[in-house]
Structure formats: C-alpha cells, structure tokens
C-alpha positions as CSV (number, residue, x, y, z in Angstrom):
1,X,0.0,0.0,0.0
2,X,1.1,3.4,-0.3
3,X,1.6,4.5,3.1
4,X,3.4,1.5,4.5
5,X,6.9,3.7,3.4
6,X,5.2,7.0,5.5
7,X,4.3,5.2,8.2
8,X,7.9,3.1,8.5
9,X,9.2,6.8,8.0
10,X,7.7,8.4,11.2
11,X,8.3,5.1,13.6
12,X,12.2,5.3,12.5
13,X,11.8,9.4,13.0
14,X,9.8,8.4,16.5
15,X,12.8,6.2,18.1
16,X,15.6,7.9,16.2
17,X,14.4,11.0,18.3
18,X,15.5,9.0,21.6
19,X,18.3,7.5,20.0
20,X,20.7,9.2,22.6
21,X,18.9,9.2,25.7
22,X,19.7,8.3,29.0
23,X,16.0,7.7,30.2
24,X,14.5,3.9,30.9
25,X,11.4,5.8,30.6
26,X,12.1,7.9,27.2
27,X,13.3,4.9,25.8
28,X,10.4,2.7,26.2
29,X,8.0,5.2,25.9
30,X,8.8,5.4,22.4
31,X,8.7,2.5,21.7
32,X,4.9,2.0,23.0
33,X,4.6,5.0,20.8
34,X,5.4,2.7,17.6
35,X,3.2,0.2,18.3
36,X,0.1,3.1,18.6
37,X,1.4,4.4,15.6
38,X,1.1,0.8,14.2
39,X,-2.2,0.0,15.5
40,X,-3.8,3.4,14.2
41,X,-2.0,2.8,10.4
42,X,-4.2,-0.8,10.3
43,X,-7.4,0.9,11.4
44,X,-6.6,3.7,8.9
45,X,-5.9,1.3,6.0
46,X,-9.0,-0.8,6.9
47,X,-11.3,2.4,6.5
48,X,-9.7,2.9,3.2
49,X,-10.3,-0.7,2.4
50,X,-14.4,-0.6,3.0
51,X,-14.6,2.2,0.7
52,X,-12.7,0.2,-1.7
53,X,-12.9,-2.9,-2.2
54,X,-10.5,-3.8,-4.8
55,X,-7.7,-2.5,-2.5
56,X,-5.6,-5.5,-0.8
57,X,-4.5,-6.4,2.2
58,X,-0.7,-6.0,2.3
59,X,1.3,-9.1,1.8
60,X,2.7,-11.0,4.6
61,X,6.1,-11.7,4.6
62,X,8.8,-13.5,6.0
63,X,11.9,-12.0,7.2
64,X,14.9,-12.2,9.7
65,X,15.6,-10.5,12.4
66,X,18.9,-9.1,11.5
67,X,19.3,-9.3,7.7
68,X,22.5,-7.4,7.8
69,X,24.2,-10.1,9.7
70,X,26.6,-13.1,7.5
71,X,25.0,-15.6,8.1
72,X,27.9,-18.0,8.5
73,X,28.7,-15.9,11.6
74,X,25.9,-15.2,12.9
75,X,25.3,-15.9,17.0
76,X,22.0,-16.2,18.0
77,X,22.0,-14.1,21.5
78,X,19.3,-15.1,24.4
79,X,18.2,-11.9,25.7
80,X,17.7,-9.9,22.3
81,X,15.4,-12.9,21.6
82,X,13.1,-12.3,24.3
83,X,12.7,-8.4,23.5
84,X,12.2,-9.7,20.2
85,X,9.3,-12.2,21.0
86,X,7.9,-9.4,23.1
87,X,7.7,-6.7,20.5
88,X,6.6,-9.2,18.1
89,X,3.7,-10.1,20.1
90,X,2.7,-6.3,20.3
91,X,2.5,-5.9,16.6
92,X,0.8,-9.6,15.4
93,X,4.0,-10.9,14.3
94,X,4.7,-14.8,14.7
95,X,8.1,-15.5,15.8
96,X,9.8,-18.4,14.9
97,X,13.8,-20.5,14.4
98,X,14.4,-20.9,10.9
99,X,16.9,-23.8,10.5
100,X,19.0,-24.6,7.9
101,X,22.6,-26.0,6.7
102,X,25.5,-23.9,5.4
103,X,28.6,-24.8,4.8
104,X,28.2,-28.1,6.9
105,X,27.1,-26.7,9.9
106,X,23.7,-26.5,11.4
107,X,22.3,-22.4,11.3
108,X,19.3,-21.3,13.3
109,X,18.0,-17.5,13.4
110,X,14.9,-15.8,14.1
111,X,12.8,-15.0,11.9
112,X,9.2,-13.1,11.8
113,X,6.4,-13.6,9.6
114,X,3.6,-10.9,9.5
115,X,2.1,-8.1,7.6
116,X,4.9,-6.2,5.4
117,X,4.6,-3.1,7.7
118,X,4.8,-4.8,10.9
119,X,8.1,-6.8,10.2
120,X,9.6,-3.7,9.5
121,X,8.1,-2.3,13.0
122,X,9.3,-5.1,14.2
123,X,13.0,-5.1,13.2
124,X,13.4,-1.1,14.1
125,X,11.5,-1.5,17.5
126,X,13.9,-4.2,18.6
127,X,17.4,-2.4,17.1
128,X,16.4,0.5,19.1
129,X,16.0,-1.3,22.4
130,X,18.4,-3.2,22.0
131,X,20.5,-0.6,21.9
132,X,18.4,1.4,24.9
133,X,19.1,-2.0,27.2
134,X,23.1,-1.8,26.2
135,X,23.5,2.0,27.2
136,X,21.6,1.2,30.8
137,X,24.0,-1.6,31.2
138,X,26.8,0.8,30.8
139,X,25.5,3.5,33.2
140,X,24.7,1.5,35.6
141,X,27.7,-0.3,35.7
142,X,29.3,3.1,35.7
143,X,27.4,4.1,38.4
144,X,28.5,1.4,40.2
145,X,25.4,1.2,42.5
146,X,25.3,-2.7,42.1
147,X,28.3,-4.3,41.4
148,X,29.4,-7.2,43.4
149,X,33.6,-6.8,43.8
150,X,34.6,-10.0,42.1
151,X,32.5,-9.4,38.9
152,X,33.8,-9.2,35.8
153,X,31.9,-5.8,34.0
154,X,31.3,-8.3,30.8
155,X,29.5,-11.1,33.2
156,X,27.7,-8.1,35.2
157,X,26.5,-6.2,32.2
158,X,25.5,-9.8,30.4
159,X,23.3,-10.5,33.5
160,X,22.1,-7.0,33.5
161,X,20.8,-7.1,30.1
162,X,19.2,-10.7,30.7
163,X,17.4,-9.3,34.1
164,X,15.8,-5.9,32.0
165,X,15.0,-8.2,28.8
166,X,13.1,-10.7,31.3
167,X,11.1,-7.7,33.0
168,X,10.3,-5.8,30.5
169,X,8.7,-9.0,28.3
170,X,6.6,-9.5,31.6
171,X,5.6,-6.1,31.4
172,X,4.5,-5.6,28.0
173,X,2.6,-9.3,28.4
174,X,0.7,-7.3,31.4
175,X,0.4,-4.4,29.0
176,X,-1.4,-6.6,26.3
177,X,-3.7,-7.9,28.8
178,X,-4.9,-4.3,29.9
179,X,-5.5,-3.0,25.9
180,X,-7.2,-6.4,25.0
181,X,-9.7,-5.9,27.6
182,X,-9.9,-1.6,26.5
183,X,-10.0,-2.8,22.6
184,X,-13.0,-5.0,23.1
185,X,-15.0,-2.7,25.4
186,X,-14.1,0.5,22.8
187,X,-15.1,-2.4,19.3
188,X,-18.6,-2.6,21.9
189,X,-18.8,0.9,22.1
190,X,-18.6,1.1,18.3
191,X,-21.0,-2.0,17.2
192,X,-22.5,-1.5,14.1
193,X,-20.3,1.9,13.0
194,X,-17.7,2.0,10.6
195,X,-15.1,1.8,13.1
196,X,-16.7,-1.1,14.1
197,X,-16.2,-2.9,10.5
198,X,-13.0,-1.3,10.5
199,X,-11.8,-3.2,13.4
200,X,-13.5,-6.7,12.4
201,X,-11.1,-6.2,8.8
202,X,-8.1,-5.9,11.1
203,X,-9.1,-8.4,13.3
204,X,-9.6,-10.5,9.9
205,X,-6.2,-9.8,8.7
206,X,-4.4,-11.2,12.1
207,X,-6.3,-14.1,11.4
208,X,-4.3,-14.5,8.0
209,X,-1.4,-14.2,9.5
210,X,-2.0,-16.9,11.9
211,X,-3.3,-19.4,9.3
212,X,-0.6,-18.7,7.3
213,X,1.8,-19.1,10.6
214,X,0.2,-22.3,11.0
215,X,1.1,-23.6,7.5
216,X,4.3,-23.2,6.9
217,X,5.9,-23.3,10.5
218,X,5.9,-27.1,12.1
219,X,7.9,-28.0,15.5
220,X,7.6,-26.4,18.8
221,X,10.4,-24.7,20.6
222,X,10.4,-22.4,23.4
223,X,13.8,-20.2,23.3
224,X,15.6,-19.3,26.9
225,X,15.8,-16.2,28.6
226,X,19.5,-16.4,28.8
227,X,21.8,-16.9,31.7
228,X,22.7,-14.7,34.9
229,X,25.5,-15.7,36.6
230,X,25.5,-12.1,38.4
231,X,23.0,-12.1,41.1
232,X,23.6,-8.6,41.2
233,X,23.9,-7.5,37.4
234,X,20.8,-9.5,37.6
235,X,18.7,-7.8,39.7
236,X,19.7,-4.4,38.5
237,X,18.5,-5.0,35.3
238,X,15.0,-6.5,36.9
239,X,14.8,-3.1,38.7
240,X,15.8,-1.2,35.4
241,X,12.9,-2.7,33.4
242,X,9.9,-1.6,36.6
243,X,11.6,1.9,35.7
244,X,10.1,1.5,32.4
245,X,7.5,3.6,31.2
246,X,5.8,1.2,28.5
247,X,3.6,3.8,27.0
248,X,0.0,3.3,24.8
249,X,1.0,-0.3,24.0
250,X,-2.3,-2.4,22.1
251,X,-2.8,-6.5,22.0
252,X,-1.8,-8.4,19.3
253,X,-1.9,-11.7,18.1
254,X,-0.2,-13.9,20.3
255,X,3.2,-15.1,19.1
256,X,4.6,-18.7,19.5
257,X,7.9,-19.6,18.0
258,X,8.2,-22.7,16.3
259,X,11.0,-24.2,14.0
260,X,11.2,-23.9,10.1
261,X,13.5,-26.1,8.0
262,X,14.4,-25.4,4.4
C-alpha cells in the first residue's frame, strides 16, 4: 500500500528522536509510541479498504531478524530474543527459528512472519531497544550502584541485560492484557459503526497471519531467557525494566515460536 513507506518513515523518526537518551522511561515510551502508531495505520488502512474494495490487504512476509548479519557468523544471542518475541507479540507478528545448513554446519535465526509493515516495526523497535538496554548496562555499571567486587563488567552487564529483557517482556505481556480488555470494550462501544467494521477487517487480517503461521511453521520450541550468573547485574536490570514507562501499547496476536526447515 502506499503508506506502509510513511508510516515506517515516522516510527524510525519516532525512536531515532531517543536514539541518545539516558531515560528507561524515554526509551520505552517510544517504543509503546510505535506500536500506537502501528495500530492506528491498520485501522486507517481498513477504513480505506471498506470504501474500496479492490484495494488488498498487504502481503505477509517472512523476514529475519537481523538481515544485515553473515549468516555464517551469525550468533543467536538469548536476551535480544526475548525483547524480540515481546515486540513481536505487540505488533501480530509470529516468531519463529528458521533452521538450515550452510557450509556443513547446522544455522538457526529468528525470523518473523507478518504483515509487510509490521516486520519492518518489528525489526526497528527491537534495534532500538536493544540498543536502549546496552547504554543502561553501561551507566549503571558506571554508576557502580550494584556491582558485586569479584565481577567481571562483561558477566555483570551480560546479567544485566538478561534481568531488564526478562522484566520488560513480563511487562509488556501485562500491558497486552490491559489494551485487549480496553479494545474489546471501545469495538462494543462502536457496534455497528464503521469503526466497528474497520476493526473486524483488522481483526480479519491477524487471522491471516496466523493461518498462514500455522502452514508453513511445524515443530515447537520455546527459546531461553538467557543466563545470569551475576545475582547482582541481575537484579539491576529487573529493577531497570519496573523503571520502564511502557507507553499506549495495544494487543496483538499472540506469538509462538516454532522451528522452520528449508
């Protein structure tokens, strides 16, 4: 459609404008900010769609995570999973291990299939914190508030990132319960209104994506958290993520992970 490219263009403007920032809150905040962007692009596009019929749902895609990566060297890491699974569940995109053999050796990355917009989301939501996650590592460390004396700063910062990843997914998952529950009462509020059929072509189109989840994804596997081995590092990263300001997060489709071989 032609405003998937304007809406990508003001999420990446959105989070590039925290790129720099120093605030759990700030950071996360806009991030919850993508997602409502998100959510109010698919209602937008589904009001243009009852006017015209002829007009298609966008294609659904499947994409890694982190296409820039060689894939001969790439190294899955635990805790940029789980803030990946999270976001992915915000924006009614299925993540799952895609499995394969290169150069002898067994591969496996992560993957997301979902509407073309949403991947996109997806991949710049999780790049950004990511990178928000990293820089509270490094000022707390450098704060110092925490930090057993015979820790290494690459095992406390590891354990850090692990503790705020594992908070913050709980979080969001709380988040989704409170705007499933908002969603339904404001889709009874508007029975029988356009924003009404609106919403049932959204809800219609995550149900796409999930049949098509279904066929081409076989094999369960549930992917670890990561491990801690500062109890410390740990917990500061646990108390980093309840500083989190999540923002106007929405539901979306739940996301399992599964295993796809090629």
């Amino acid at each position: 459609m032609a405003n998937i490219q304007k809406v990508l263009d003001r999420v990446r403007k959105l989070l590039a404008l925290s790129e720099h920032t120093t605030s759990e809150a700030e950071a996360t905040e806009a991030a919850g900010q993508a997602t409502k962007l998100m959510e109010e692009y698919e209602l937008s596009e589904a009001l243009v769609r009852l006017d015209e019929p002829a007009i298609k749902a966008e294609p659904i895609v499947r994409e890694r995570l982190e296409p820039e990566k060689d894939e001969y060297s790439l190294k899955r890491v635990a805790w940029k999973e789980t803030v990946a699974s999270a976001v992915a569940k915000d924006l009614g995109v299925k993540l799952y291990y895609h499995t394969r053999y290169l150069g002898g050796r067994k591969r496996v990355d992560v993957r997301g299939l979902g509407r073309e917009s949403a991947i996109q989301a997806w991949r710049y939501t999780c790049a950004y914190l990511w990178r928000a996650v990293n820089e509270m590592a490094e000022q707390v460390w450098d704060d110092g508030h925490f930090v057993e004396d015979d820790v290494s700063p690459r095992t406390w910062k590891n354990s850090f990132r692990v503790g705020c990843a594992s908070r913050l997914a709980v979080r969001l998952a709380e988040k989704r319960t409170e705007a499933s529950i908002a969603r339904q009462a404001a889709k009874a509020a508007a029975m029988g209104t356009r924003t009404d059929l609106a919403l049932t072509v959204v809800e219609k189109d995550h149900e796409e994506v999930e049949a098509e989840y279904k066929r081409y994804v076989t094999g369960k596997s549930v992917g670890q958290i990561g491990q801690a081995t500062s109890r410390d590092g740990y917990y500061a990263g646990q108390a980093a993520g309840d500083k989190v300001s999540l923002g106007g997060g929405r539901s979306g489709l739940a996301a399992g992970q599964g295993v796809l071989t090629e």
